[in-house]
N, C-alpha and C positions, 0 to 999 in steps of 0.2 A: 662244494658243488651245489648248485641249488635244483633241486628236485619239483621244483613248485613255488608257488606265485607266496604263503606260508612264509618260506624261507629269505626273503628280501626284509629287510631292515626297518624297507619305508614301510609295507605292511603290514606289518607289527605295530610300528609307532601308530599308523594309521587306524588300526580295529580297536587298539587300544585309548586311541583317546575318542573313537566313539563312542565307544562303553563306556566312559569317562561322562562324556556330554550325556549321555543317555539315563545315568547314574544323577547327575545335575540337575538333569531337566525334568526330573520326577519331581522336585521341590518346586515348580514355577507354576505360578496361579489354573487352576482350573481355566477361566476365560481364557488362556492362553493353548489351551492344548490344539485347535486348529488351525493356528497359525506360527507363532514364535518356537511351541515345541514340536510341532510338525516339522518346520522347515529345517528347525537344525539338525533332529534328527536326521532326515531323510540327506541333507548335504553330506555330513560327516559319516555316514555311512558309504554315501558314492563316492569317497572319495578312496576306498576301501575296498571297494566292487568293481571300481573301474582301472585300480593296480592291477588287481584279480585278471581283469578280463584282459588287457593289455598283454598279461605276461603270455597270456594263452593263443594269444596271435601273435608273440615276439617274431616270430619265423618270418613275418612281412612287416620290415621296420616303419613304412608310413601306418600301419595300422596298432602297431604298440605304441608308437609316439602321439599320437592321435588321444590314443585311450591316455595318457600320462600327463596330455595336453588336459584332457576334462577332469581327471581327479585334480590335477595342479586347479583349474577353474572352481571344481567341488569345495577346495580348501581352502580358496579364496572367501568361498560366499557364506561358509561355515565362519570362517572370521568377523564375516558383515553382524551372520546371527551372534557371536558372543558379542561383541559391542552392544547387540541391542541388550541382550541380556545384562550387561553389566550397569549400562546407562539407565536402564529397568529397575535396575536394584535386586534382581532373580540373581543375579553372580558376583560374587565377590571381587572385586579389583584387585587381587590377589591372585585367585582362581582364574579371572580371565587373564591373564597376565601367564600362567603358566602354561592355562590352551593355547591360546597365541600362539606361546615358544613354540609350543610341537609342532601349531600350525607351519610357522615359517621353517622348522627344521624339515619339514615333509615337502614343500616348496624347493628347499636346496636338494633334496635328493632327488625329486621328482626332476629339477632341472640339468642335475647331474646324467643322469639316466636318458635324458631327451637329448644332450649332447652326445651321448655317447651307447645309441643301440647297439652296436651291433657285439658290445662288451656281455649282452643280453642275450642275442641269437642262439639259438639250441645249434650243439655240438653235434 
């Protein structure tokens, strides 16, 4: 039974691999901190914030799928940012290679969940 927005799967993968990028992106040039490590941070966080908020309006399906529509967009642009990173030389083709994955696993659940609100709806 899920008690909270916590309890979803994609949320978890999702805070987890920001703190991941967050963890990452300590290592990426000073010159960069207002822009490359701004930007991923702040994606890959919302994409984490906007599960959160989604689930909290699940009760009105256009307004969770909405929110699930922008973390889905969030994780998208969070992707954009590791390629620069990687192309940068700040991440390892290895490392980007494994955010990716979670990236696009958070993608399939996120699209699974947008197919199918009302599996979501408070009981």
């Amino acid at each position: 039974m899920l008690r909270g927005h916590r309890d979803l799967r994609v949320y978890q993968l999702a805070y987890k691999l920001a703190m991941e990028i967050f963890s990452e992106s300590k290592r990426f040039p000073e010159d960069e901190r207002y822009s490359l490590t701004s930007q991923i941070r702040r994606s890959s966080r919302s994409v984490a914030a906007n599960i959160a908020e989604g689930f909290r309006k699940r009760q009105y399906p256009n307004m969770f799928v909405s929110k699930l529509a922008h973390s889905d967009a969030e994780a998208a642009e969070t992707q954009v940012w590791l390629d620069f990173a990687r192309d940068c030389c700040y991440l390892s083709h290895e490392r980007h290679k494994e955010l990716t994955a979670g990236y696009e696993e958070i993608g399939k659940m996120l699209n699974s969940m947008i197919n199918s609100p009302e599996k979501f709806a408070p009981k």
